[in-house]
N, C-alpha and C positions, 0 to 999 in steps of 0.2 A: 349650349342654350344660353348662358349666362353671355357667352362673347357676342350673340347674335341682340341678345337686349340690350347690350350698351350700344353696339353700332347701331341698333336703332333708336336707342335714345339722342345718339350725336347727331344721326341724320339727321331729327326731329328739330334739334336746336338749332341748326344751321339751316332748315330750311322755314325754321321761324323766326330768326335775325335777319335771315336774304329778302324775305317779302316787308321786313321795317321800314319806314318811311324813317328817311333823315332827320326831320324835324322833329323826329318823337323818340330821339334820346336825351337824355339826361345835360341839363344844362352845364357844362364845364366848372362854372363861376358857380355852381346853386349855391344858396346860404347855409349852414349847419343851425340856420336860426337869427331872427330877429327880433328888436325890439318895437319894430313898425311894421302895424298891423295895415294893410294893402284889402280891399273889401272892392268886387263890381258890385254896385247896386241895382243900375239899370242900363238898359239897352232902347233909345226914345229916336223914332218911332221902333215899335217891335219890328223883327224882320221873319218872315217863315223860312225857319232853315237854319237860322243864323243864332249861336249861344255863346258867350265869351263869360270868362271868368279868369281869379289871377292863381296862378301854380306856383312851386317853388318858392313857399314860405311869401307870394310875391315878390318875387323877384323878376316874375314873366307876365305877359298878358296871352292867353289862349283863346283866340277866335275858332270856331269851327264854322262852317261854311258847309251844309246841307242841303244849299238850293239850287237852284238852277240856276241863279244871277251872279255876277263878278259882285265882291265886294271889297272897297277898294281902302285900305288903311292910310290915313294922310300924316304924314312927317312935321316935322318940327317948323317950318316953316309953310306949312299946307299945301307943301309938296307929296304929289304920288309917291308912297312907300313901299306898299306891300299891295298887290292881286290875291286875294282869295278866289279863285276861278273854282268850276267843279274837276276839273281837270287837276288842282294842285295849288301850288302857291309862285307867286311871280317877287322878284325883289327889284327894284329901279333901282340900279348902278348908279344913279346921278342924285340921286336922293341921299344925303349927310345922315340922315337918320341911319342908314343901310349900315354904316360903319359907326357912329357916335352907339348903335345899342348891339354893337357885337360881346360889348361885357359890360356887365352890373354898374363898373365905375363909371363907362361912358368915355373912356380915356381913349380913344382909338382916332386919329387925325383923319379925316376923310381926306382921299387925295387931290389934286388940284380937280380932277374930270367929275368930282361931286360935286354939279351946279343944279340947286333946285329949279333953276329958271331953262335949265335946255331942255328937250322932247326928255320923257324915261325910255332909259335903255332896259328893258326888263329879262330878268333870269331866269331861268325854273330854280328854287330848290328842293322843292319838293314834290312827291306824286298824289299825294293828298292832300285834300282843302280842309287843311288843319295848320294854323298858324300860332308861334307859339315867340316871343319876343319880349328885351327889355324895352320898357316905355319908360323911361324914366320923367316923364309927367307925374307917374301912378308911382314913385318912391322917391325917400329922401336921399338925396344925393352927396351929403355933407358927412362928415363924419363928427360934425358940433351939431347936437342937438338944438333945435330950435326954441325961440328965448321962452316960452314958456314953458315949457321942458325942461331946461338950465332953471329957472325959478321956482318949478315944483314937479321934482319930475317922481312922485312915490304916487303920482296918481293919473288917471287917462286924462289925455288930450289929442281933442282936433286936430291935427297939424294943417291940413285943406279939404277939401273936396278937388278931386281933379276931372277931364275930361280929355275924351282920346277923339278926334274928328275921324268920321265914316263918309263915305259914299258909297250908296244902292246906284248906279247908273250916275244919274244927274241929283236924284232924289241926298239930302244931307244926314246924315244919321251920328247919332251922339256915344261913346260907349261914358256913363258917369260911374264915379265911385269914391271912394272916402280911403284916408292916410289918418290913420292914428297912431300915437304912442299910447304902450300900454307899460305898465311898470314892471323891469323885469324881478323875478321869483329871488329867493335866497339863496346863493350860491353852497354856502354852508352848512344849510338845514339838511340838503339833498346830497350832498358829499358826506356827511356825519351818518346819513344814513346806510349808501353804500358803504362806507370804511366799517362799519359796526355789522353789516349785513357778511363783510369778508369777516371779518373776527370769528363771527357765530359760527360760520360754514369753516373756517379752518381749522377750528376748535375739536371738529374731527376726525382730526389726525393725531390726534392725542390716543386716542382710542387705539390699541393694538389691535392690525388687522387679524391678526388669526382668531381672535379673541371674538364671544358673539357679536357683543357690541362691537366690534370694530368692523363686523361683517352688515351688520344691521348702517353702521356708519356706511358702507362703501356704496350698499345699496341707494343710501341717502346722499352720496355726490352723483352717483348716475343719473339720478334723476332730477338735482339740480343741474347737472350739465346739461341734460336732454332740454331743461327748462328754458337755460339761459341760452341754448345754442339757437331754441326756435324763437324767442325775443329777438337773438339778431337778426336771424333772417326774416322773420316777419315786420322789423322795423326799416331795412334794406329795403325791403318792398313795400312797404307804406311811404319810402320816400319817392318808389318812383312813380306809383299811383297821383302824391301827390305833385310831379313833375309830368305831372298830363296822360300818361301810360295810362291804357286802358284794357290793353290786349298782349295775349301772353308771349308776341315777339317783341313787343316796345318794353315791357319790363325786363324780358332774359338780355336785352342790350341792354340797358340801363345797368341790372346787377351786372352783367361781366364787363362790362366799361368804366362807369363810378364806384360799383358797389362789390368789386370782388375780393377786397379784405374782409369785411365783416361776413360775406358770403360764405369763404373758408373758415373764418372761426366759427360760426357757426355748425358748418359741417363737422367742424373738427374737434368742437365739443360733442357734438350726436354721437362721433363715432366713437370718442374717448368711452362715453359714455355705455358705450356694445362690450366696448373692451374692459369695462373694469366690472359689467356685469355677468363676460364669459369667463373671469378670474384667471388673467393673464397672466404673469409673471413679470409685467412691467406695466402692470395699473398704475399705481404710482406715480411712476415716471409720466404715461401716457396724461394723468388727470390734471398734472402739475404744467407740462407745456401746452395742452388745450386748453386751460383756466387762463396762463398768460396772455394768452394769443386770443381768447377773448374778452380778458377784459381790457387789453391795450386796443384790439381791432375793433371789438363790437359795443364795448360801453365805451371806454376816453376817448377813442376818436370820434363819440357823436356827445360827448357833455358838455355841448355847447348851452344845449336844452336847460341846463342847471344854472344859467347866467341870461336866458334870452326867453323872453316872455311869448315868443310867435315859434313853436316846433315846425320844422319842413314836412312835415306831416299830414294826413288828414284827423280828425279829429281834435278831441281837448291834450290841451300842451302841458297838464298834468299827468295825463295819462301815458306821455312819449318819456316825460321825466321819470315816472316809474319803472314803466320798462328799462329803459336805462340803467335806474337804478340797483336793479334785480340782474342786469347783465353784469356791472362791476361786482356787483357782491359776488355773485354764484360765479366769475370765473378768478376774480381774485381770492375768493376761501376757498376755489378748486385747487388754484397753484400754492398758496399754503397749505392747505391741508397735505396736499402730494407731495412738499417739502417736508414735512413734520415728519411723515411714513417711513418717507424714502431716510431720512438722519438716523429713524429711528431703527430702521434694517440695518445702516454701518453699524450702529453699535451693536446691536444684538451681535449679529458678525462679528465683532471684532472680538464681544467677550466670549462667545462662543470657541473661537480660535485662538483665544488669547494662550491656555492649557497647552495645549499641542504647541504653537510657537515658542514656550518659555523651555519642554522638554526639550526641541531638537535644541538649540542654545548649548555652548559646551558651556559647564559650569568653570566661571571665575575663579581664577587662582588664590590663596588665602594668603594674608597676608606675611611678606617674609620668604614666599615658598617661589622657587626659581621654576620659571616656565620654561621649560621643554621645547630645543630646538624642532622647530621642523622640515627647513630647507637642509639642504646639504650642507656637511661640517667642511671650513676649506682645510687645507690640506697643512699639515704642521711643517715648522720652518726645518728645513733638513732633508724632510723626509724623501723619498725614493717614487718620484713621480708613476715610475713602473706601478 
């Protein structure tokens, strides 16, 4: 029974990744976080059908195309870009934009056959009329803040308002929206916190497990693990929510293509956590490398959040900072606490066996007193080898 629910589980995965649309995985380049805030305001004139907004901490622009008309994205130099067709998405080959926004930097040389001025040679990439792309109109492209920024950056600024050019047919359509700096948070405030959050949780393991308390303790890492394991994964999948996903084959690509480390630590705290509540014989052990492996996978490799005032999230970018900060704690007092146990079983061990190991020991000879050959004596000079 058990073999027949996971082949059905795997079929279900694979045949909810097979019908993904390409354009609705996880951007390569996504941000772990920014400190420019990327906002669509409006869409002039409205289009029936037609809703765009920015994903990916904006990083991307996300058009969707609901109608029955092409809608047609114009390039850098008001060259055809992109077809939003209902059929899919089209890319013009000859269009510089096509390659200038294949990554965040823009660093990509278009080759000589990208002439905005010959016919478009258009592509399909996708089967869905969902478009998802860097505009680097809509971000700051510089890695020096801009001067008013450099002369008071503890507080928000304007950086522009930008616009992206549309066309409905022949009809001209606007997408507008606004670039701000927002001041990032205290790196330190939020690291003091997780570092004192591992302290308290490893504290313990001080507790002798045979001991009530030390059982009452074990119960109380299970359930921080259990805590911190579904932070990661719920934060994993907020990122790919906020990376456009909407539907449960565009996020299982997403998690098992960007997000499959923090995926497993996550897992891999749930299950530490089964396991130190079925009183294993290598809880311990089990609580101390699921605690690592989530606080280096599921919290530091996303505390960017601690330094960048814009989370790749949906929602408030304190709220992403805390989960975070609850994942560093509860798996870094996981793996100390499970260090503490574990040191503290050698020794019990050791003094346990200490008695018995000192018995078999021949006892030291006293001082003065001739020790006692024990290989063979050789044979005296003379003597009769017979």
């Amino acid at each position: 029974m058990i073999h027949r629910a996971l082949l059905a589980a795997a079929a279900g995965i694979v045949a909810a990744l097979a019908v993904a649309a390409p354009a609705s995985a996880h951007g390569g380049d996504a941000p772990d976080g920014t400190n420019y805030r990327t906002a669509v305001t409006t869409v002039t004139p409205a289009v029936d059908g037609l809703t765009v907004r920015a994903v990916e901490a904006g990083a991307r622009i996300e058009l969707v195309n609901r109608g029955d008309r092409t809608i047609e994205v114009l390039g850098y130099e008001g060259e055809p870009y992109l077809e939003v067709r209902p059929d899919g998405v089209y890319q013009n080959l000859r269009s510089p934009a096509a390659y200038l926004n294949e990554t965040l930097a823009g660093d990509t040389q278009p080759p000589v056959s990208a002439d905005p001025t010959l016919p478009p040679s258009w592509q399909r990439i996708s089967t869905e009329p969902v478009a998802r792309w860097h505009d680097h109109r809509s971000h700051w492209m510089s890695a020096t803040p801009p001067p008013d920024v450099r002369a008071d950056p503890s507080r928000t600024h304007r950086v522009r308002d930008w616009v992206v050019p549309l066309r409905d047919g022949v009809s001209p359509v606007e997408i507008r929206g606004t670039l701000d700096w927002v001041p990032p948070p205290s790196p330190g405030l939020w690291w003091a916190v997780s570092l004192l959050g591992a302290l308290a949780v490893g504290a313990l393991g001080l507790l002798a497990a045979e001991s009530r308390a030390g059982r009452a303790a074990t119960v109380g890492l299970a359930t921080l693990a259990t805590s911190g394991g579904v932070l990661a994964i719920v934060y994993a999948v907020a990122r790919e929510l906020d990376a456009g996903a909407t539907t449960v084959g565009p996020i299982l690509q997403g998690l098992l293509v960007g997000q499959v480390w923090p995926l497993l630590a996550g897992l891999g705290a749930i299950a530490a956590a089964g396991y130190a509540l079925a009183r294993r014989t290598a809880t311990d052990f089990a609580l101390a490398l699921a605690g690592a492996c989530l606080a280096i996978f599921g919290g530091a490799a996303n505390a960017a959040v601690f330094v960048r005032s814009i989370a790749p999230v949906p929602g408030p970018a304190a709220m992403a900072r805390t989960a975070i900060a609850v994942v560093v704690a509860a798996g870094a007092g996981m793996a100390l606490a499970g260090a503490l146990r574990m040191h503290a079983a050698s020794r019990a061990f050791q003094a346990s066996h200490a008695p018995a190991l000192d018995a078999a020991a021949p006892d030291a000879p006293a001082d003065g007193e001739d020790v006692p050959a024990t290989g063979p004596r050789p044979a005296s000079a003379g003597a009769d080898p017979a």
